[in-house]
Structures are given as C-alpha cells and as structure tokens.
C-alpha positions as CSV (number, residue, x, y, z in Angstrom):
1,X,-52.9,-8.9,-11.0
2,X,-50.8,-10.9,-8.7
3,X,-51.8,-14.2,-9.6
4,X,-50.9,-13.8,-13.2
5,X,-47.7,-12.0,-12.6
6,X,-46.7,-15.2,-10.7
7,X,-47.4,-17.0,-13.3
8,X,-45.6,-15.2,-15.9
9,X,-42.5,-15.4,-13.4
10,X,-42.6,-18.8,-12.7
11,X,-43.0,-19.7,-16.5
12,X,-40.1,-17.9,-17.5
13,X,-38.4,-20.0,-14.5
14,X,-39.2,-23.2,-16.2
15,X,-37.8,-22.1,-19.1
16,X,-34.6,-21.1,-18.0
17,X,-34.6,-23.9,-16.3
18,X,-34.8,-26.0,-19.5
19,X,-33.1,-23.9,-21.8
20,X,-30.2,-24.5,-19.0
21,X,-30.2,-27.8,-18.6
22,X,-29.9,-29.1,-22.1
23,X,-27.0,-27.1,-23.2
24,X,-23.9,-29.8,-23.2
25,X,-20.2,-29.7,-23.6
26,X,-18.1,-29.9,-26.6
27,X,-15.6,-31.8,-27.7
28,X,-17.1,-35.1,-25.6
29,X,-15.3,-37.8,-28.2
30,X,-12.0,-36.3,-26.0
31,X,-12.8,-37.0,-23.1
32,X,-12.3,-40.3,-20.7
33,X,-14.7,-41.6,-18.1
34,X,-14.0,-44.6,-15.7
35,X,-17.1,-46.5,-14.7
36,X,-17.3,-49.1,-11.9
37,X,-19.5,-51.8,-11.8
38,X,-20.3,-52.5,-15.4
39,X,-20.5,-56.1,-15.5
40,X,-24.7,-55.8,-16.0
41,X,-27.3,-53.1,-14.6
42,X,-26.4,-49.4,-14.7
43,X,-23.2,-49.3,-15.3
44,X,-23.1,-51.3,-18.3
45,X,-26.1,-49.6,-19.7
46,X,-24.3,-46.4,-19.1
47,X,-20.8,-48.0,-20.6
48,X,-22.6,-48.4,-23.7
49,X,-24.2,-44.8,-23.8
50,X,-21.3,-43.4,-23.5
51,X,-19.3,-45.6,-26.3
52,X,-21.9,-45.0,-28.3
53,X,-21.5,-41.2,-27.7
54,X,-18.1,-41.4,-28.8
55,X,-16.3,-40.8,-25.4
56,X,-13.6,-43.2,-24.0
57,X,-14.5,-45.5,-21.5
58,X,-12.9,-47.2,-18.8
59,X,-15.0,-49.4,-17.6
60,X,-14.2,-51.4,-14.9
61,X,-15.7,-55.4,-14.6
62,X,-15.9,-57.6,-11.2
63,X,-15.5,-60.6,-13.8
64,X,-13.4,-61.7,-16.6
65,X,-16.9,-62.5,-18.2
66,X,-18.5,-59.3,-17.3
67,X,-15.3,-57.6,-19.3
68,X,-15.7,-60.0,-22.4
69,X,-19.2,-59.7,-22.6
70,X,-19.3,-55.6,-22.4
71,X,-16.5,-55.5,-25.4
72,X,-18.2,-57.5,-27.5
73,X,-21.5,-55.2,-27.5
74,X,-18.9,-52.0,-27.4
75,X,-16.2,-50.4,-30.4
76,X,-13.3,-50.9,-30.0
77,X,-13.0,-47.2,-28.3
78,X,-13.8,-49.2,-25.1
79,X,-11.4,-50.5,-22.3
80,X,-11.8,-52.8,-19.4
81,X,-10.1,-53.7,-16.4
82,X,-11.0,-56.0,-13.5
83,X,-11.3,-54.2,-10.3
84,X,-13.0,-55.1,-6.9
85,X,-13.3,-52.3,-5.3
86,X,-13.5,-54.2,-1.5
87,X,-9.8,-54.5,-2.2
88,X,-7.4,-52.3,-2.1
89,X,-4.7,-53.6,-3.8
90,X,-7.3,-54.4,-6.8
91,X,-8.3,-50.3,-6.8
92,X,-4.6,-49.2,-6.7
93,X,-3.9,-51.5,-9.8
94,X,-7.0,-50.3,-11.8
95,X,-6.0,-46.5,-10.6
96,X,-2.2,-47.2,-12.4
97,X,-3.9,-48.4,-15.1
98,X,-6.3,-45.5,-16.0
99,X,-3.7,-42.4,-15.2
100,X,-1.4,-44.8,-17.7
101,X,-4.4,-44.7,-20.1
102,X,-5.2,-41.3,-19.9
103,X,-1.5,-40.2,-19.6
104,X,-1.2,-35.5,-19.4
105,X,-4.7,-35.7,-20.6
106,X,-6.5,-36.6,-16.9
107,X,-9.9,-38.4,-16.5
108,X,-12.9,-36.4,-16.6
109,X,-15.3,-38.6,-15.6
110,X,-15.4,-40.7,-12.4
111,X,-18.8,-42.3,-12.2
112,X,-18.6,-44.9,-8.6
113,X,-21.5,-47.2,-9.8
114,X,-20.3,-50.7,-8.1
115,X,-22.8,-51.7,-5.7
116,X,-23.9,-55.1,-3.4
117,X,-28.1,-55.2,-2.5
118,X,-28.8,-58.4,-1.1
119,X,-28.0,-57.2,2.6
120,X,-31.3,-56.5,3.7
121,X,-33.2,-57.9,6.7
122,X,-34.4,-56.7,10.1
123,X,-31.3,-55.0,12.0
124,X,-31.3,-57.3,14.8
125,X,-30.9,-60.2,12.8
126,X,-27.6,-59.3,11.5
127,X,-24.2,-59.2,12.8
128,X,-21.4,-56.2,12.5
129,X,-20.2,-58.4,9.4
130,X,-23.4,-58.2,7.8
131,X,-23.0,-54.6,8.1
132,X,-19.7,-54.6,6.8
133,X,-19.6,-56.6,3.9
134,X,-22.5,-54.2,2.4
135,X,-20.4,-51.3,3.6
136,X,-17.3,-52.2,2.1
137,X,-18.7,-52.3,-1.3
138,X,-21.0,-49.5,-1.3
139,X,-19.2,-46.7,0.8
140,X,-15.7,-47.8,1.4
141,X,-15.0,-48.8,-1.9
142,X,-16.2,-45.6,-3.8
143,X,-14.1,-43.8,-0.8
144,X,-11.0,-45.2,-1.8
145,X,-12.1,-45.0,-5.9
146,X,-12.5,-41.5,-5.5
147,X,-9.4,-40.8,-3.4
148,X,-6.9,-43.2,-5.7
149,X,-8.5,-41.2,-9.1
150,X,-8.9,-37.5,-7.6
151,X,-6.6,-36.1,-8.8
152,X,-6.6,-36.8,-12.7
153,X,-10.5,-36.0,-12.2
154,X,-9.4,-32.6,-10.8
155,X,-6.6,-31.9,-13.6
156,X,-9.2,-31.7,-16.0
157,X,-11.8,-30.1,-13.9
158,X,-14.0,-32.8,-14.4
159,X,-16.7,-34.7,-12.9
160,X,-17.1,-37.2,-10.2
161,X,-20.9,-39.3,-10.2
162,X,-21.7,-41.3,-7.4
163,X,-24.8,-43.6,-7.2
164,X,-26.6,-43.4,-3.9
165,X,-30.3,-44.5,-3.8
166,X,-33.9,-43.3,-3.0
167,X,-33.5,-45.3,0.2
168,X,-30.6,-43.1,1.8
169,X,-33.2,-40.6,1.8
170,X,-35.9,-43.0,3.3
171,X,-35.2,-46.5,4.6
172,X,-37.1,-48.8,4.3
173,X,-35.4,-52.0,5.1
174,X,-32.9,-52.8,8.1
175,X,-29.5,-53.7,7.0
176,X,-26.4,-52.3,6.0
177,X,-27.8,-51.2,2.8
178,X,-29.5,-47.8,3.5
179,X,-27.0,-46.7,5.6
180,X,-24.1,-47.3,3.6
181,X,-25.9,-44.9,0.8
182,X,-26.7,-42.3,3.0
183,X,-22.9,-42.2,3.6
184,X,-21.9,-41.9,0.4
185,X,-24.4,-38.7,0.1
186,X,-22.7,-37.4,3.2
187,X,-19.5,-38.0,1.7
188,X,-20.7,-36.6,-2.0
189,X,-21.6,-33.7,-0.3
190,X,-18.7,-32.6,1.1
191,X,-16.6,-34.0,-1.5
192,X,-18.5,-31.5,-3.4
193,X,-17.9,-28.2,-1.2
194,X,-14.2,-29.3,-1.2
195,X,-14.1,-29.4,-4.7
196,X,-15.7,-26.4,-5.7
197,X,-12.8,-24.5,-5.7
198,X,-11.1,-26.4,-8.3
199,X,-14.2,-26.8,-11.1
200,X,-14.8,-30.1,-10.4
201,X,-18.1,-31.1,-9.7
202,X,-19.6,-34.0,-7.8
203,X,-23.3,-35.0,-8.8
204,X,-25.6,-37.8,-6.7
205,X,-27.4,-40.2,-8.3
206,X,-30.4,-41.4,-6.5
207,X,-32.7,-44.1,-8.3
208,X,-35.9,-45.3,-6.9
209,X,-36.7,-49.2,-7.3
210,X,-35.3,-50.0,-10.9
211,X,-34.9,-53.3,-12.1
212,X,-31.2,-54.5,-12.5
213,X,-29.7,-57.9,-11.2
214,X,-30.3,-56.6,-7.3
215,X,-33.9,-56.0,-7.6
216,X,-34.5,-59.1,-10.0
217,X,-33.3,-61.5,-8.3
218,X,-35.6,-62.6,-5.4
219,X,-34.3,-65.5,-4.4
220,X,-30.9,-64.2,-3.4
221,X,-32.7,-62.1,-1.2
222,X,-35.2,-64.3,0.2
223,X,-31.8,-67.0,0.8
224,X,-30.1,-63.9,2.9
225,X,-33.1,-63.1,5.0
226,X,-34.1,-66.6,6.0
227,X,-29.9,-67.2,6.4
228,X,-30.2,-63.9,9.0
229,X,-33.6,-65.8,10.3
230,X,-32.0,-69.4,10.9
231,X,-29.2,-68.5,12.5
232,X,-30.6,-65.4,15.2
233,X,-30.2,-67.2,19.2
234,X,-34.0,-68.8,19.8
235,X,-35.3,-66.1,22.1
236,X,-34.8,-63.5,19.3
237,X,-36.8,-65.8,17.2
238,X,-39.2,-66.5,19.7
239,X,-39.9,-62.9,20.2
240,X,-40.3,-62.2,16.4
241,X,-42.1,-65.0,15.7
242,X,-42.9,-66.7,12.5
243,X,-45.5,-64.6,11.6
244,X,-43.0,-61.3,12.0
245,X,-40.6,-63.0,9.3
246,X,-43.5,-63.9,6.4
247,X,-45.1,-60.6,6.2
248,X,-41.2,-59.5,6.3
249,X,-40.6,-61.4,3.4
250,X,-44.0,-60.7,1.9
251,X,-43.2,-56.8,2.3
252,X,-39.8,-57.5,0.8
253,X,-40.7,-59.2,-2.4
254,X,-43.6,-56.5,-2.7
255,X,-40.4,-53.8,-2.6
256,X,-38.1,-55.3,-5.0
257,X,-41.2,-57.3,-7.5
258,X,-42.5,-53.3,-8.4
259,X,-38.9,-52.3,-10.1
260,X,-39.6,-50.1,-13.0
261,X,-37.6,-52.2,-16.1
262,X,-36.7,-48.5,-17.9
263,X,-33.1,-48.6,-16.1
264,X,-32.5,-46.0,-19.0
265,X,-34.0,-43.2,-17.0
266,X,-31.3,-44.1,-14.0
267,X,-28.0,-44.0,-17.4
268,X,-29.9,-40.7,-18.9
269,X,-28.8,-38.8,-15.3
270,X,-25.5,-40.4,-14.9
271,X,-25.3,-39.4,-18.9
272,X,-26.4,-35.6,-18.1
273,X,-24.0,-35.7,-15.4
274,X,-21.4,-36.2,-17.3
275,X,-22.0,-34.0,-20.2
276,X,-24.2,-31.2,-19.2
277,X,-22.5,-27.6,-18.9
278,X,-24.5,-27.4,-16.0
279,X,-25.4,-30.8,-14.0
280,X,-27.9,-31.0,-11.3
281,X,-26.1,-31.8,-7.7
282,X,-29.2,-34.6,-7.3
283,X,-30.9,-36.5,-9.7
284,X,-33.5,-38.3,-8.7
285,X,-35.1,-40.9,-11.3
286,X,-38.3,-42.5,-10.9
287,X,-42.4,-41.8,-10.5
288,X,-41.8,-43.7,-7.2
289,X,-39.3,-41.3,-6.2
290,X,-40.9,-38.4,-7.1
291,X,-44.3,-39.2,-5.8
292,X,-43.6,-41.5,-3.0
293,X,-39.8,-41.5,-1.8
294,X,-39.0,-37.3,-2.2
295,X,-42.2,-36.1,-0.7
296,X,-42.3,-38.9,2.6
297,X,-39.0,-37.9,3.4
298,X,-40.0,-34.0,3.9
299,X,-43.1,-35.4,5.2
300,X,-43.6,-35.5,9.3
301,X,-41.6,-38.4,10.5
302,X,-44.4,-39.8,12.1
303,X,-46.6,-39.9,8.6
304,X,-43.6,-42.0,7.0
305,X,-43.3,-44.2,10.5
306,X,-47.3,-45.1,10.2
307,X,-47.1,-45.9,6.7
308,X,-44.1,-48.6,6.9
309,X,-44.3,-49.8,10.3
C-alpha cells in the first residue's frame, strides 16, 4: 500500500510542478529588459526571443558591429547601446541611458549575460592579472550592472538573470574563469535574500558546455594556454614538463570540442526567467549538466578528484 501511495503523491507533485511552471505573465509587450552581452552567443539569441515576443529590449553591444548586426535581424522595437562593462564610466552611461528609455515605467528585466572564456590554464601558470582581467568582466562588471540598474528593476518588482555556469559548481580548469562564476552565484544569492522583500527576484543561469564564440573557438584558447606556458620562469616549466602541457591541451580541446550547438536550451531559461509567474532560482541547461556536472558536485569530493585529476 505504501509503494503506490508514494507514487500517487509524487505524481501529483510532478504535476503541480508543471502546471506551475508554465503559467506566465501578462501584458509582456510592456515590459523592458536590458541584456548585456549581445554581440553573438546567448545574449543575442535571447535579444531576439524576446523581440520576437514583443517585449522591449535593451540590448547592450561591446561593438559598433555587434549593435548593427543585432538591429538588422530585430524590429524596430529593439534598442542598442554600447557598453563595456570592465569600465565604469561605459556602465554609468548605458545606465543614464536605459532609466531615460524607460522613463516612470522602470526596467523589469536585468539579464547580466556579458562574459570573457579564454582564461583558462593551470593556476600556476598565470599571474594576478590573468586572474583579474577574467574577473573584471565576469563578476565585477555584472556587480556594478546590477548596482547602477537596481533600482528601476526594483520599481517594477522585476527580475534580475545572471549567467553563471556549470563550472562554478565544478571546476574543472585553473584560471580565473570558475572562480569568477562561483562569485557571481555567491553574489546572486544574496542579492536574492536581499531582495525578497521587495518582489524582485534574482534567478541563476547555469549552462553546461554550449557552443557559443567561447567554446568554438579553439585556437584563442590554445594561443592563451601556450602564452601562460612560454612565459612561466624555467623551473616551473621544468617541473611540469612537456608532456603535463599536451595532455593539458589535449583535455582542454576534449572540454570545449563536445559543446552541445542547441544554445536555445541556455535563451529558453533566461526566457522563463523572465516571464514565468513563478521562475526557478537555478536553471540548469544541459544533459552534461544534469548527468555529469549536478550529480559530481554532490558526489564525494574524492570521486570528482579521481575522475579529473
């Protein structure tokens, strides 16, 4: 009896559960989002989405090109602005520019998407500058995104999404990279408690290995890891050895060469996010995730050590 009473509970969990999550918010064509990062990859997959959904977005280019480019595939709903969010200067301008775009009517959406990748390499290799320039991008500058557009995101009781990635939950790869996404979950998270008690909520993205500019482009990465290799002191070197630094770069290609090309699953969250009566604190997109990523990092640390050491 107890076997198919759990059943019967856990069903109507499921449900719920789905019933729940598809339910979405009216009146979306009224509402303005401001997107980082949308020169290519997510953020221009999700600029589009959203355009196409009727909603007005903001969406914010590194490049004059990037900015051209996105309005010619987009109505003419869609506004850009170039913004690099290492600078501060450069976010206080594109933050005067939105709250003058969206005047009384406040932003609802912030979604902190801009991102740098080809940082990785073994930790020794690398300098505090290494570390930083990665850090800068991908912590620091959604840090002072968030705190220039707070508050028109919390006059509307909107919604802030910021990308992390399945590696802040599991790194992989030395380098400034994991660690600066596993401080913007830190910082998500508490953003989030902070917020709660005025109705805005803060959702995480966290893709697993998706194929966008950063994973498809192996050479960048393979120039930054021998430029960290060529220029360690000899004795470093000597202790590595040659052999240390081709199966690094062996493993590395291996990592970024088995990117899943469906970057729509990664938009689809950041989309749900945005206009779901109820999103999900976490998303997490990807069979590598789900069956690799999600369960290693509850696993023993010592079972995730032996398997990538």
């Amino acid at each position: 009896m107890l076997l198919p009473l759990l059943v019967v509970i856990l069903g109507v969990i499921l449900l719920y559960r789905w019933y729940r999550q598809r339910q979405l918010l009216e009146n979306l064509t009224d509402k303005y989002v401001f997107i980082t990062g949308c020169d290519s990859g997510f953020g221009n997959l999700l600029a589009k989405q959203l355009d196409r959904r009727g909603m007005k977005v903001l969406a914010a280019c590194l490049t004059q090109t990037g900015a051209e480019n996105l309005k010619k595939e987009t109505s003419s709903r869609l506004q850009t602005t170039i913004l690099d969010v290492t600078d501060t200067k450069s976010v206080s301008s594109a933050a005067e520019w939105v709250a003058t775009v969206v005047g009384n009517q406040g932003l609802w959406g912030l979604v902190n998407n801009a991102g740098f990748g080809f940082a990785f390499g073994a930790n020794e290799w690398q300098t505090k500058e290494d570390f930083s320039k990665v850090l800068n991008v991908n912590f620091l500058g959604t840090v002072d995104v968030t705190l220039q557009l707070l508050h028109l995101v919390r006059k509307t009781q909107g919604r802030v999404v910021n990308v992390a990635s399945s590696l802040a939950r599991l790194p992989l790869v030395g380098g400034g990279y994991c660690p600066s996404k596993a401080a913007v979950e830190a910082f998500s998270d508490s953003l989030r408690r902070e917020m709660h008690h005025f109705g805005v909520k803060v959702s995480i993205i966290e893709p697993g290995c998706y194929k966008t500019q950063m994973t498809a482009d192996w050479d960048s990465h393979r120039n930054n890891v021998t430029r960290l290799w060529e220029k360690i002191s000899t004795p470093i070197k000597e202790d590595y050895g040659n052999d240390y630094f081709q199966l690094y770069l062996k493993n590395l290609k291996d990592l970024t060469g088995k990117s899943n090309p469906r970057i729509h699953e990664v938009t689809d969250c950041m989309e749900h996010a945005l206009t779901a009566a109820h999103p999900w604190t976490r998303y997490s997109p990807g069979w590598d995730n789900m069956l690799l990523y999600i369960p290693l990092s509850y696993a023993p640390t010592a079972v995730s050590d032996y398997i990538f050491s």
